[in-house]
C-alpha positions in Angstrom: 181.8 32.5 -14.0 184.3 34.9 -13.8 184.3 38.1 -15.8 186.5 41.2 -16.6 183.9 43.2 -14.9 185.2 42.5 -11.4 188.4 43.3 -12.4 190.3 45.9 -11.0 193.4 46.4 -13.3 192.8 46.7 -17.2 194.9 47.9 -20.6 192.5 50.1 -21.9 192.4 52.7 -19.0 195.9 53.3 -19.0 198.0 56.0 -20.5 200.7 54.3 -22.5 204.3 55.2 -24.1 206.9 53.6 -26.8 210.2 53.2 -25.3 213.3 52.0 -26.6 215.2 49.0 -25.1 218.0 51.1 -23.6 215.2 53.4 -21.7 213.6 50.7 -20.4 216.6 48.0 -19.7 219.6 49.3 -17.1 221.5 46.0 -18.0 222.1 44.3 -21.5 224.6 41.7 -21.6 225.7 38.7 -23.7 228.1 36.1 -23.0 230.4 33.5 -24.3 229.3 30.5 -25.8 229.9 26.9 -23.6 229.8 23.9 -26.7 228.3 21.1 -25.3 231.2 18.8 -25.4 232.6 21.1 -23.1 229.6 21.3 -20.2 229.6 19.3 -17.6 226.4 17.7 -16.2 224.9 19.3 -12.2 222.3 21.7 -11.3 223.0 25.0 -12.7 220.6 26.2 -15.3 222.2 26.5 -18.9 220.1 28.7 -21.5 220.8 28.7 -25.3 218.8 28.9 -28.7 217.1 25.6 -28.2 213.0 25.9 -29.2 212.1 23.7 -26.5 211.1 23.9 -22.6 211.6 27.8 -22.6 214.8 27.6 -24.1 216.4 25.4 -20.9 219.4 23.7 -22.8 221.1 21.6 -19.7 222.1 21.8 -16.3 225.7 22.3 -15.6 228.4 22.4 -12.6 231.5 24.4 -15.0 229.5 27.7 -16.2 231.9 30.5 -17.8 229.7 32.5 -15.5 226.6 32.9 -13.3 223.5 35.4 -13.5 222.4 35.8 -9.9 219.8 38.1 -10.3 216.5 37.5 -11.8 216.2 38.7 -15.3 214.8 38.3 -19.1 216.4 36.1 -21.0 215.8 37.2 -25.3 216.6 34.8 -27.7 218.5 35.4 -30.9 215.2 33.5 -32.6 213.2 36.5 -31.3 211.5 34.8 -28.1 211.7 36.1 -24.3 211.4 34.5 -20.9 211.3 35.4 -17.5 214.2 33.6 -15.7 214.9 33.2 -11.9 218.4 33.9 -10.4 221.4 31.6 -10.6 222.1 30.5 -14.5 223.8 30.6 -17.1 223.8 31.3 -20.7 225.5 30.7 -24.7 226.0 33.7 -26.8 222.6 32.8 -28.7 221.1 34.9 -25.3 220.8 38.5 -24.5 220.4 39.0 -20.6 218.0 42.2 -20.0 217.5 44.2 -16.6 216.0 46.7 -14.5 215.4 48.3 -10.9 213.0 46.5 -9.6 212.3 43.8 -11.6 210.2 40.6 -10.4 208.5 37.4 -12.2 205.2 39.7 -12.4 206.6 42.7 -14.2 208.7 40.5 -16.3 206.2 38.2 -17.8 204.5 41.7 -18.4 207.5 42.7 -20.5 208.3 39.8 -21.7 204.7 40.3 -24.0 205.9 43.5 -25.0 209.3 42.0 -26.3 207.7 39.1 -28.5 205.3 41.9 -30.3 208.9 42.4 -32.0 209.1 38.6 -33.2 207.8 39.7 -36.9 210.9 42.0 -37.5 213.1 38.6 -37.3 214.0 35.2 -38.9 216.4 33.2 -39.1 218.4 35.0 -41.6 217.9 38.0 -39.5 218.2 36.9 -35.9 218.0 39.2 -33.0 221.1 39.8 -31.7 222.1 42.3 -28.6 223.1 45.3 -31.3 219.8 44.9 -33.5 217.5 44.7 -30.7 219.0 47.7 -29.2 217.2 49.8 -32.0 213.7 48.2 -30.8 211.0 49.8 -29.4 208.2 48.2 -26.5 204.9 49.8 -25.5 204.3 50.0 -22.1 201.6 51.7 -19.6 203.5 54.5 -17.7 202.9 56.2 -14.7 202.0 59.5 -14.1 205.7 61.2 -14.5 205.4 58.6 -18.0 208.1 56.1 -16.7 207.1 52.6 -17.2 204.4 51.9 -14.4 205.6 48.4 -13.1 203.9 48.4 -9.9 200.2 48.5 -12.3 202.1 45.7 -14.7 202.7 43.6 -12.0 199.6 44.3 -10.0 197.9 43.1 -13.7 199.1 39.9 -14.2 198.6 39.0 -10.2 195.5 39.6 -10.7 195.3 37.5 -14.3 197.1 35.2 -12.1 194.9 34.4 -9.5 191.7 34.3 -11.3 193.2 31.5 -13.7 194.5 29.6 -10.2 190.2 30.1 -9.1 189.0 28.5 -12.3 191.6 25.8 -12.0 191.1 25.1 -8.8 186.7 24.8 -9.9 188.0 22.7 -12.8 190.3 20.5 -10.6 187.3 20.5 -7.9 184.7 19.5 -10.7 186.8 16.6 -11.8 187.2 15.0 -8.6 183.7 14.7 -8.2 183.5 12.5 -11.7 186.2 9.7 -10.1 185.4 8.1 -7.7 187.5 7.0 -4.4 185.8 3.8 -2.9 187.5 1.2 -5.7 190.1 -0.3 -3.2 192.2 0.1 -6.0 196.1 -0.2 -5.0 199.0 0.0 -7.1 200.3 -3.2 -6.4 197.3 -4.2 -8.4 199.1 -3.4 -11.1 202.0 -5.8 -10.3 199.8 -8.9 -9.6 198.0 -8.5 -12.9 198.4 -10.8 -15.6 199.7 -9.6 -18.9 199.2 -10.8 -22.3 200.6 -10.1 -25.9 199.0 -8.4 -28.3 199.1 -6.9 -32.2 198.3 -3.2 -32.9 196.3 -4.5 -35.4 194.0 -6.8 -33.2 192.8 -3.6 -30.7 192.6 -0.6 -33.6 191.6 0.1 -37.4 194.6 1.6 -38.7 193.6 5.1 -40.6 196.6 7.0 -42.7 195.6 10.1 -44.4 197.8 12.2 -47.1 199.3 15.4 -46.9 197.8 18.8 -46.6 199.2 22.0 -47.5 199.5 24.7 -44.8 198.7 27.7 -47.2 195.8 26.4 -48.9 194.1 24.8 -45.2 191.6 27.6 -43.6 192.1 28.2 -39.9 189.7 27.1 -37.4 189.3 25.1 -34.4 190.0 21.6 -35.5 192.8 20.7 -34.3 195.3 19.0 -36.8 197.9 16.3 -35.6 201.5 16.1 -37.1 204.1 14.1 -36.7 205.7 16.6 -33.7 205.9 15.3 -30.2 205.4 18.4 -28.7 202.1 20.1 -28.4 200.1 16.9 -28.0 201.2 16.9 -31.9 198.9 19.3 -32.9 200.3 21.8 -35.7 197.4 23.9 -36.4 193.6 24.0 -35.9 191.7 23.9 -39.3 188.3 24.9 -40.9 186.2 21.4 -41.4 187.6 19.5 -44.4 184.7 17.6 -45.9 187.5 15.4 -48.1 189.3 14.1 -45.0 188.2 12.3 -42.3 187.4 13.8 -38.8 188.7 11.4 -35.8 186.7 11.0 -32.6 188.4 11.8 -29.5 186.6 9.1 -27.2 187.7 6.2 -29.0 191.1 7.7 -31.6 194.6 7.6 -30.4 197.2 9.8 -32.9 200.0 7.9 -33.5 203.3 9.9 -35.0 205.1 7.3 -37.5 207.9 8.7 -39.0 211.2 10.8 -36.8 209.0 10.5 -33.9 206.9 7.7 -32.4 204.6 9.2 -30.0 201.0 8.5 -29.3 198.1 11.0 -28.1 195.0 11.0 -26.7 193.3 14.3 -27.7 190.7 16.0 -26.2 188.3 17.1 -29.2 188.0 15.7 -32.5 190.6 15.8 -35.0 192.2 15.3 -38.7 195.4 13.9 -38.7 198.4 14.6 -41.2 200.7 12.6 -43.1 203.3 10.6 -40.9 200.5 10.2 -38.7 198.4 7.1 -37.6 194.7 7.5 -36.5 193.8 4.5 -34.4 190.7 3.6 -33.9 189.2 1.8 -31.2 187.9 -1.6 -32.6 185.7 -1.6 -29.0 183.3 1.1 -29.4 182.5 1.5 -25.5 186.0 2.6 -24.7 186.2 5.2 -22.0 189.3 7.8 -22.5 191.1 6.5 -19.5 191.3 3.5 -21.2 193.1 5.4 -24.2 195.5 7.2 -22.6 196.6 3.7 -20.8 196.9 2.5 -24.5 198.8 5.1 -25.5 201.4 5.2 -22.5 201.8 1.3 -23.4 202.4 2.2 -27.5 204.6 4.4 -26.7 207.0 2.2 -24.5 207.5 0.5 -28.0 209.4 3.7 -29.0 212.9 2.5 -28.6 212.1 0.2 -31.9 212.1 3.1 -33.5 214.1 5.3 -35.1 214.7 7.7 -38.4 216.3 4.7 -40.0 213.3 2.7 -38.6 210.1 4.3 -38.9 206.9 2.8 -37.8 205.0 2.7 -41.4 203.5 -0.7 -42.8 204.9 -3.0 -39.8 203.0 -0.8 -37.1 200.0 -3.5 -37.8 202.0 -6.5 -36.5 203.5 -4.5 -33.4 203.4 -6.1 -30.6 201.8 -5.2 -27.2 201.9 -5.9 -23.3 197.9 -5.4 -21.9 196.5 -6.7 -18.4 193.9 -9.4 -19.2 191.3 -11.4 -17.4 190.7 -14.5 -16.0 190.0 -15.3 -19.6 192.8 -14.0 -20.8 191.0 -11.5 -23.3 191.8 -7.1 -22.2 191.2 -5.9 -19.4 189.4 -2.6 -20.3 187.8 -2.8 -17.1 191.5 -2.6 -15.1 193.2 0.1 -17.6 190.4 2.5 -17.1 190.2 2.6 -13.6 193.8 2.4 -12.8 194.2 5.6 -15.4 191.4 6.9 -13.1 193.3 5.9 -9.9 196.7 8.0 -11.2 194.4 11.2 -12.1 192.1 11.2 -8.9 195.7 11.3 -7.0 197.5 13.9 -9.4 194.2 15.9 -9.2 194.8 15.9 -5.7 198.2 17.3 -5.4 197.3 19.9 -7.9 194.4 21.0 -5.3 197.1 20.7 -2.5 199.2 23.3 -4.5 197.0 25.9 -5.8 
């Protein structure tokens, strides 16, 4: 196992200094905003207030103008990224620069920036003149400038230590799947399909509401009705009024704004708007579930804010490979799950 002992570059042995934005940043700009009826759809990166996928809006080919230089990116909603060259921005961003500046020492900086998030909200957001009265903490040199050859020499290092572990994790999975099935993906073309009701493969679990304040913080994780995040909203205390789900044989199920189903990897509670569906075969391996849950949520298009999947999820329909006897084909969704993660596991290894 890897340890901070054999590290070489660390926080707590370095002098440090507050600076304000204007000491640390030689370039602070903010543009024009584009609308969206107005963009027009090609390559070029297009950054605005949008909470999603680091703030990356749309890609367009008719930008009111082009940042070619690498630089931070900080959001009116008080968040920070690291952005290569070559994109553009709405008015919602404040473009920040320095001498010098690389992905390393950015995503450095970038940490120092969000320590500001609690001075903001969004009746207070952070545009270019109230940030300019910030402050970031940063390790300096020895003439007390900001030391970014140590910053980005620090997260290098972070860097490759989390590529090692992945690349044992990565190398530890592969040995669990095995290679010698002969398994093809036109296998998954010749196989016969049958129809099927939600409500003939799982026991259909809703549970009521909970209230953020009152819920104590742990490490359960608790599933909403978001599609981001695997739909986990926050990781709870155990609740010994509510149900706990089992991973190995659960699938969350968002019913309400979004449809989206989840296989999670540790047990869970689930929220309201949100399904719990369990397994009515209790030897179901995981691979298995996450085939379920790809095949649930092709059923999404059904579904909408006017149409939410409530009381007629238990007569949705289904398509499932079967067998010669026409009952599921566990058997084939497990190891064709298995099949697509032995070969992504292997262009991961490829990469790192």
């Amino acid at each position: 196992m890897i340890t901070t002992k054999i590290m070489k570059y660390n926080l707590w042995d370095r002098e440090w200094k507050e600076f304000k934005i204007t000491e640390v940043f030689t370039e602070i700009k903010r543009w024009k905003r584009q609308k969206s009826e107005d963009r027009k759809p090609w390559n070029l990166a297009y950054y605005s207030a949008s909470m999603n996928s680091n703030w990356l809006t749309d890609f367009i080919s008719n930008p009111s103008f082009i940042i070619k230089k690498p630089s931070i990116v900080y959001s009116t909603f008080w968040d920070a990224y690291y952005v290569p060259g070559n994109f553009s921005t709405s008015d919602e961003m404040t473009i920040l620069g320095y001498d010098g500046l690389n992905k390393y020492n950015a995503f450095f900086v970038v940490q120092a920036l969000k320590q500001n998030k609690i001075k903001y909200s969004f009746w207070r957001k952070a545009f270019s003149n109230k940030i300019l009265k910030d402050k970031i903490l940063l390790p300096v040199d020895d003439l007390w400038n900001p030391d970014y050859k140590f910053m980005e020499n620090f997260i290098k290092e972070r860097e490759n230590i989390k590529r090692e572990k992945y690349r044992q994790y990565v190398e530890n999975k592969l040995k669990t799947l095995v290679e010698n099935w002969n398994f093809k993906e036109r296998e998954l073309l010749n196989k016969k399909w049958g129809e099927f009701k939600v409500k003939d493969i799982f026991n259909i679990n809703t549970w009521w509401d909970l209230i953020i304040n009152k819920v104590k913080q742990w490490n359960i994780p608790v599933i909403s009705h978001t599609a981001l995040n695997n739909g986990v909203i926050l990781y709870s205390d155990e609740i010994l009024w509510r149900k706990k789900f089992s991973c190995k044989n659960t699938i969350s199920l968002a019913d309400r704004w979004n449809f989206k189903a989840f296989v999670q990897n540790q047990d869970f509670y689930v929220w309201t708007r949100v399904k719990a569906l369990e397994s009515k075969r209790k030897d179901i391996e995981q691979p298995a579930l996450f085939f379920l849950s790809r095949v649930i949520d092709n059923q999404s298009i059904k579904f909408s804010y006017g149409h939410n999947a409530c009381d007629n999820l238990w007569d949705l329909k289904i398509m499932l490979p079967i067998t010669e006897n026409e009952e599921i084909d566990y058997k084939f969704m497990e190891n064709y799950m298995k099949y697509l993660m032995l070969r992504k596991y292997k262009k991961y290894l490829n990469y790192i």
